[in-house]
C-alpha positions as CSV (number, residue, x, y, z in Angstrom):
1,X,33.0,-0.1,1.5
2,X,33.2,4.0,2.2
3,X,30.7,4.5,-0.9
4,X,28.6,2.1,0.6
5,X,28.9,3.5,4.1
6,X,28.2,6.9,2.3
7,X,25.4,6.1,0.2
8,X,23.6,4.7,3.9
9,X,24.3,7.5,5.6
10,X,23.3,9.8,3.0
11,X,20.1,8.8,3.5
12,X,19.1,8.9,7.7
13,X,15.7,9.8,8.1
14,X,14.5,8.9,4.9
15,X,11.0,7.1,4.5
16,X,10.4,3.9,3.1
17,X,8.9,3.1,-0.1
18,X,6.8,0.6,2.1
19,X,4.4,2.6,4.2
20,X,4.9,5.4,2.8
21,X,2.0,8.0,1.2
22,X,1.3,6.8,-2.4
23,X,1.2,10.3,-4.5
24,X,3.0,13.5,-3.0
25,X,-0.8,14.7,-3.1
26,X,-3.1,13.1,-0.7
27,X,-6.0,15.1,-2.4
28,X,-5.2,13.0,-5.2
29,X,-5.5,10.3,-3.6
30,X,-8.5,10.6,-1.6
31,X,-10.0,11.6,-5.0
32,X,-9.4,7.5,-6.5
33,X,-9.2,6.0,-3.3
34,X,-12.4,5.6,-1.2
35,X,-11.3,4.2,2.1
36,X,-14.2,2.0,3.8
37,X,-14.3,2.0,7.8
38,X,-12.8,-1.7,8.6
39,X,-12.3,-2.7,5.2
40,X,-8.8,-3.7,3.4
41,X,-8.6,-2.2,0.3
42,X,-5.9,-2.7,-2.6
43,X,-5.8,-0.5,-5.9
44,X,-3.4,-0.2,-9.1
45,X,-3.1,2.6,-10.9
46,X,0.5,4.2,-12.4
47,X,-0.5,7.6,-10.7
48,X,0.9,6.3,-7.4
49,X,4.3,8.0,-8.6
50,X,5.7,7.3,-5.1
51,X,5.1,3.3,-5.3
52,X,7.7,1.6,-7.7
53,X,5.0,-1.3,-8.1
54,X,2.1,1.5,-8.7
55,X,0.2,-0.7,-5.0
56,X,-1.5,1.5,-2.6
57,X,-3.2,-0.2,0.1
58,X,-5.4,0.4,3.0
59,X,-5.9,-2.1,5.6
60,X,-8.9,-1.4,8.2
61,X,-9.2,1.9,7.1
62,X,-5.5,3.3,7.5
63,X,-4.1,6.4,5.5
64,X,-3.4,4.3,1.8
65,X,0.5,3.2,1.7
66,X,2.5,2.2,-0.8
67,X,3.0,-1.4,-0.7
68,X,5.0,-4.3,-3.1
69,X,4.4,-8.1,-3.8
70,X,6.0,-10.0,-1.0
71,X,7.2,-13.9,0.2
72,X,8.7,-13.3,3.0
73,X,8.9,-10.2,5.7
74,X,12.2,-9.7,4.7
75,X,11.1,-8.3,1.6
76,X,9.4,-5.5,3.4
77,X,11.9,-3.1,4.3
78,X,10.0,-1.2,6.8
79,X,9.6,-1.3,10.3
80,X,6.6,-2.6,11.9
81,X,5.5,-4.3,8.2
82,X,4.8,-8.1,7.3
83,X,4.3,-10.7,4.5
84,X,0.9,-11.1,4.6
85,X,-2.8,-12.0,2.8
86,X,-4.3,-8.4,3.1
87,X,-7.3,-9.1,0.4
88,X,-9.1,-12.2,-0.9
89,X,-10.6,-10.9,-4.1
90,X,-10.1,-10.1,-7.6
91,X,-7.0,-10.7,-9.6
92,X,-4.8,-9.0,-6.8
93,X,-6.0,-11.6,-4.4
94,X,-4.8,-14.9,-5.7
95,X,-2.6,-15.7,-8.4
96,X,-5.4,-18.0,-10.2
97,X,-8.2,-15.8,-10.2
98,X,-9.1,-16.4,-13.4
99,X,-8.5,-20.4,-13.3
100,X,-11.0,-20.4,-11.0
101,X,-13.6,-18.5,-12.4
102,X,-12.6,-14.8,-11.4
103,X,-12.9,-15.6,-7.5
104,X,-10.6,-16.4,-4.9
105,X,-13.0,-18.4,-2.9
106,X,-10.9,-21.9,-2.6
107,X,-7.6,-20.5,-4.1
108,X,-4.5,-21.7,-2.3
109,X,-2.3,-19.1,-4.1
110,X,-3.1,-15.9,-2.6
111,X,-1.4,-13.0,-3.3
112,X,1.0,-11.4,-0.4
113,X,1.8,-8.0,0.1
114,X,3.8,-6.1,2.6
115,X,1.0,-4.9,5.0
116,X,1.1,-3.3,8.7
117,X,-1.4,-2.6,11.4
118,X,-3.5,1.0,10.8
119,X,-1.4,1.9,14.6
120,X,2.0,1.6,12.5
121,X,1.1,4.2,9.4
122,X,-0.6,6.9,12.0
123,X,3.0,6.1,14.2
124,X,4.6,6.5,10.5
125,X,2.5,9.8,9.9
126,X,3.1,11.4,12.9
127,X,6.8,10.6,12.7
128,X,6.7,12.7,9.5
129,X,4.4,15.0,10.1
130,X,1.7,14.0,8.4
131,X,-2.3,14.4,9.2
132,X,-4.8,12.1,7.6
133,X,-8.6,12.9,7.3
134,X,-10.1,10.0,5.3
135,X,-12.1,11.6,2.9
136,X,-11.6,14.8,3.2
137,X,-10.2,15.3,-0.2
138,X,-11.5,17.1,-2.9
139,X,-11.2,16.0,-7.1
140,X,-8.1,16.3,-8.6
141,X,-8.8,13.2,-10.4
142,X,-5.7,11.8,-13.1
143,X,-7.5,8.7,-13.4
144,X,-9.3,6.1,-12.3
145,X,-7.5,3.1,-10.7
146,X,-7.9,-0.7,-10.4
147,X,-9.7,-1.3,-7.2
148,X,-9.6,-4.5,-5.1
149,X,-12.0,-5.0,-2.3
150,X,-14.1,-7.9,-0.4
């Protein structure tokens, strides 16, 4: 129970996998990751060295976050985040994309992933510091990821 009690405390004020920026380098990021006005927008790519499931998503617009596959809002571990549908189309949209002809148009086995509103990552940033100009980065480019978008 003390190593457990250590362990928790060890680690106050530490971020959240969920939510959190998806490569120590925004530049990097903005270089891969286009962010479009209102739109939500998931992409893969094993870059993201800060997100164990290699997710980073924006939802309308927001600062790209790390995110994971979800069922249930307990299975986000972050304040303010949720179980949700965040994209309808390609393969990270439903789990039978392909089934149904590489659309998700009628699925009823979309994909969920932990996702917040754009007000809870700028609350997140500011809580550690963070400023985020969409767009303003320049090339650093490691490669190209998997993008997901309507």
């Amino acid at each position: 129970m003390a190593l457990l009690m250590l362990s928790l405390s060890s680690c106050a004020g530490c971020e959240p996998e969920v939510g959190s920026p998806c490569h120590e380098r925004q530049s990097f990021v903005d270089s891969i990751f286009t962010v479009d006005g209102d739109e939500n927008k998931l992409q893969s790519n094993v870059a993201y060295n800060q997100c164990s499931q290699a997710l980073c998503l924006s939802v309308q617009g927001s600062r790209p976050f790390c995110t994971v596959a979800c069922s249930t809002d307990a299975d986000c571990f972050a304040e303010g985040f949720v179980c949700d549908v965040p994209i309808l189309t390609g393969p990270f949209g439903c789990f039978d994309y392909e089934e149904n002809g590489n659309t998700c148009v009628g699925s009823e086995v979309p994909r969920k992933y932990c996702t917040a509103d754009p007000s809870v990552i700028e609350e997140r940033d500011r809580e550690y510091g963070r400023d985020f100009d969409p767009g303003a980065g320049e090339g650093e480019g490691e490669g190209e990821g998997e993008d997901q978008s309507p």
